[in-house]
C-alpha positions in Angstrom: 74.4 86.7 2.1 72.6 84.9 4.9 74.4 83.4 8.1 73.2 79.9 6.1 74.5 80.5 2.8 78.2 81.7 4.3 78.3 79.0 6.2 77.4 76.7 3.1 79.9 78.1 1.0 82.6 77.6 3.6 81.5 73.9 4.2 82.0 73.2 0.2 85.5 74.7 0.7 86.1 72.3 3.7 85.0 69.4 1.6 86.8 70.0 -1.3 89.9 69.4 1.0 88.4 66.0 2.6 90.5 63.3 2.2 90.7 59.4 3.7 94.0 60.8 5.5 92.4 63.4 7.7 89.9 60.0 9.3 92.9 58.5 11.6 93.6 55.0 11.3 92.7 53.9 14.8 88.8 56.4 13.9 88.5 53.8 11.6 89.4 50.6 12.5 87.1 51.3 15.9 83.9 52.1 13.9 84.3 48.8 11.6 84.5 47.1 14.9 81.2 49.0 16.8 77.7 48.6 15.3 75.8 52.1 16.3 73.1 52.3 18.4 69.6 52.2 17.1 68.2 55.6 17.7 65.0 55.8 16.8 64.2 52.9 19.6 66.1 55.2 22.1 64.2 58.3 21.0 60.6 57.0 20.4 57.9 58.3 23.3 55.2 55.9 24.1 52.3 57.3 25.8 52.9 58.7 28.9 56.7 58.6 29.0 58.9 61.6 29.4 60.2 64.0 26.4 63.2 62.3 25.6 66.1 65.2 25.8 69.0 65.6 23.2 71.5 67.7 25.2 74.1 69.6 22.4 78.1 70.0 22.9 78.8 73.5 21.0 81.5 76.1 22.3 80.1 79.0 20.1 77.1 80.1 17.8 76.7 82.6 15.5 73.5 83.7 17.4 75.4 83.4 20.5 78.5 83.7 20.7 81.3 82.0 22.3 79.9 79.4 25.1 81.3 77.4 27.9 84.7 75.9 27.3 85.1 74.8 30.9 84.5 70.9 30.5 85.4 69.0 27.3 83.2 67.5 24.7 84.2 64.4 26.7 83.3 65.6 29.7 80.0 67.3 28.9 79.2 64.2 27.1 79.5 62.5 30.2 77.8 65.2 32.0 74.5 65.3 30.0 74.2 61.3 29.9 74.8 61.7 33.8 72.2 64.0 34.2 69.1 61.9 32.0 70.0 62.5 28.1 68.6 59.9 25.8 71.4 61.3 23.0 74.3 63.6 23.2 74.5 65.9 20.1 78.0 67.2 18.8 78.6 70.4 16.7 81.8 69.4 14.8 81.9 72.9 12.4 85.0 74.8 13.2 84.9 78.0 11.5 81.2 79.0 13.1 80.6 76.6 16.0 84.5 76.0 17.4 83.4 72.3 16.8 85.5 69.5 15.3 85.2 66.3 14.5 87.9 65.3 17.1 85.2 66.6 19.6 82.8 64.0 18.0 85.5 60.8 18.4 86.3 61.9 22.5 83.0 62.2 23.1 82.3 58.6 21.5 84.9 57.2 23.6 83.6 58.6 26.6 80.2 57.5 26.2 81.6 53.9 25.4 83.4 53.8 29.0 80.5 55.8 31.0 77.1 54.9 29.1 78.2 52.9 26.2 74.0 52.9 25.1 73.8 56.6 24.6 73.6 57.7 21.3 76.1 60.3 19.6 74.7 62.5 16.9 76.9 64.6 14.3 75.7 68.1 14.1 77.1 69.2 10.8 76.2 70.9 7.6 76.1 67.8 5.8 76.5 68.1 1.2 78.8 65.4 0.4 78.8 61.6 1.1 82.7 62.1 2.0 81.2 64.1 5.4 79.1 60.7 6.5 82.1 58.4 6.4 84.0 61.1 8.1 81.1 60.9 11.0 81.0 56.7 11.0 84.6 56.7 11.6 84.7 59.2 14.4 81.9 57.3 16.4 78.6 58.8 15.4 75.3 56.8 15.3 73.1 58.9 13.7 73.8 62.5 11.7 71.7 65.4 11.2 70.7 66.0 7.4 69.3 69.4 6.6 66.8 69.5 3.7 67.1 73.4 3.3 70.4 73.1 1.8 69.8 70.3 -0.6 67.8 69.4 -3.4 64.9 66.6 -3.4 67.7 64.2 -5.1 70.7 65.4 -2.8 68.4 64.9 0.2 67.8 61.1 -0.8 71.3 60.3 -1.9 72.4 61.6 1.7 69.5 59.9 4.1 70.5 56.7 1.8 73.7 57.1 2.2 74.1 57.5 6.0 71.9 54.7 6.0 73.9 52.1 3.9 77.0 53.1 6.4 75.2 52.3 9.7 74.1 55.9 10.5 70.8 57.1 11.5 70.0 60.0 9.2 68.1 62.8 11.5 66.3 65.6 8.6 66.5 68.6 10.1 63.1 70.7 8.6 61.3 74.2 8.7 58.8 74.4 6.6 55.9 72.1 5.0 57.7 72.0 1.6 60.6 70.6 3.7 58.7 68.1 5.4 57.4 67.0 2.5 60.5 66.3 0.7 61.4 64.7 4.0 58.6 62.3 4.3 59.6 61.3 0.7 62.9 60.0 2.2 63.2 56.3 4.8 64.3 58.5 7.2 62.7 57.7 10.2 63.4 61.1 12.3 62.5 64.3 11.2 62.9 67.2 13.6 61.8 70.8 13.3 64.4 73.8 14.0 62.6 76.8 15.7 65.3 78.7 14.8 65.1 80.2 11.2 68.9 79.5 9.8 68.7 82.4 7.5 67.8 85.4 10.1 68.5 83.1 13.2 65.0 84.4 14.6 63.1 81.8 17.3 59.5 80.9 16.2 58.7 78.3 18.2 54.9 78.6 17.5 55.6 77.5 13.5 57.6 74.8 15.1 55.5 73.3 17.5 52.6 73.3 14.4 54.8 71.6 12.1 56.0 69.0 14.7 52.2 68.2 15.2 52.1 67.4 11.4 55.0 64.7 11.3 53.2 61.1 10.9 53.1 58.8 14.0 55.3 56.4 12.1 58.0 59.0 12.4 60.0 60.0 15.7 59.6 63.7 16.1 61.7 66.4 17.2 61.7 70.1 18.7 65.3 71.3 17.7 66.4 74.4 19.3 64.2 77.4 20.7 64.2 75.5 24.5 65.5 77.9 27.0 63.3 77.2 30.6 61.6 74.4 32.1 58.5 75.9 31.1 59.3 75.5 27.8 60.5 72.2 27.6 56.9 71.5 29.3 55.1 73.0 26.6 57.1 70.8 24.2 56.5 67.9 26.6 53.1 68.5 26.2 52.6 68.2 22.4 53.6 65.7 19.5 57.5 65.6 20.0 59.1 62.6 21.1 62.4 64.5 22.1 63.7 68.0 21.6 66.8 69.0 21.6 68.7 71.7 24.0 72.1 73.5 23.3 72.7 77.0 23.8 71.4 77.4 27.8 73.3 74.4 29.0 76.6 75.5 27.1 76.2 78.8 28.9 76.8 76.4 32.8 80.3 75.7 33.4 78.7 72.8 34.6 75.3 72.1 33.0 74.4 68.7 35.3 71.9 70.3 37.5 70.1 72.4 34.9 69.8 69.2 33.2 68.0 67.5 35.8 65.6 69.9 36.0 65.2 69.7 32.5 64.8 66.1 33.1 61.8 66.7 35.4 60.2 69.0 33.5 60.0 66.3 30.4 57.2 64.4 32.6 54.8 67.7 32.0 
């Protein structure tokens, strides 16, 4: 079995025990009250402007390992938005990633009090409907979708779904087939993992070509695969409007000045 498919079959376990009582009271009555942030406005690059960055919260990987626990979700929230991130992405899978989605609600509540116009994404392994109310609740304004673990229907019913709640559905892709299936859905950004989920392996060549295919009427994304400044150039350099780094910032105890640098080097 794949590092995908087991974490799949663990996330329909998970599910089956989702109910209204694990989405707190107060989670809920403070997302009927907040309309999300748009995020494709925040995440769109004209001509000329820097790579927007999407800097990740995630305390462990199964490529990596366990990462940085030094700061909170709250305070690396803080941290990235500090440092030039147009979004702040949360992992909230517990058994693989040592995410949750209480890490998803501080790091909403943060945001609100430090930069109350950054955009939170939920990073999960998204199957059921009952998963996008559980993100809307806990502060999320967008939530990643990712077609290689759904059908062409459950793709649509998702990407609808997340958008009849207020939620900006984010398809994760990594292939043409995928892309095509994507571009079949409203959703409005489509980003392109480098990493392969099945054998975790980087190939940020096949990403970079497929990001180069996603229509201008689309935001783009590089997800994952970013590990220097000259990378982030090369990216910078091509069709993205954003990419998204994780794994080398969770490996500072304090990723601020990294993520400057990061920040520079989206102007190449």
């Amino acid at each position: 079995m794949s590092v995908l498919a087991d974490i799949v079959k663990k996330k329909r376990e998970e599910i089956a025990k989702l109910t209204e009582d694990g989405v707190p009271r107060s989670a809920v009555e403070r997302s009927l009250g907040r309309r999300t942030i748009d995020v494709p406005s925040v995440l769109a690059r004209d001509i000329g402007a820097p790579l927007r960055l999407i800097a990740e919260v995630k305390f462990k990987s199964p490529s990596a390992g366990p990462l940085s626990k030094k700061m909170s979700a709250a305070e690396r929230a803080v941290a990235y938005a500090n440092a030039g991130a147009s979004m702040v992405s949360v992992l909230c899978d517990g058994p693989f990633f040592d995410g949750s989605y209480a890490d998803l609600e501080s790091a909403r509540a943060a945001l609100d009090d430090a930069h109350p116009l950054v955009p939170l994404l939920c990073k999960e392994f998204v199957l059921d409907a009952r998963q996008l109310d559980v993100a809307r609740a806990r502060g999320a304004d967008a939530i990643l979708i990712i077609a290689r673990i759904l059908d062409r229907d459950e793709l649509s019913l998702l990407v609808h779904g997340a958008k009849s709640r207020g939620l900006e559905p984010l398809v994760e892709i990594a292939n043409d087939e995928e892309l095509a299936r994507a571009l079949d859905t409203p959703a409005r950004i489509i980003g392109v993992n480098a990493r392969d989920l099945d054998t975790l392996a980087i190939d940020s060549k096949r990403a970079s070509a497929l990001v180069a295919a996603i229509p201008p009427d689309r935001v783009a994304l590089h997800l994952s695969g970013v590990k220097t400044e000259a990378d982030l150039g090369q990216v910078a350099r091509g069709r993205a409007d954003g990419a998204l780094i994780g794994e080398i910032l969770m490996r500072e105890e304090d990723p601020s000045a990294l993520l400057a640098r990061f920040a520079d080097a989206a102007w190449s």
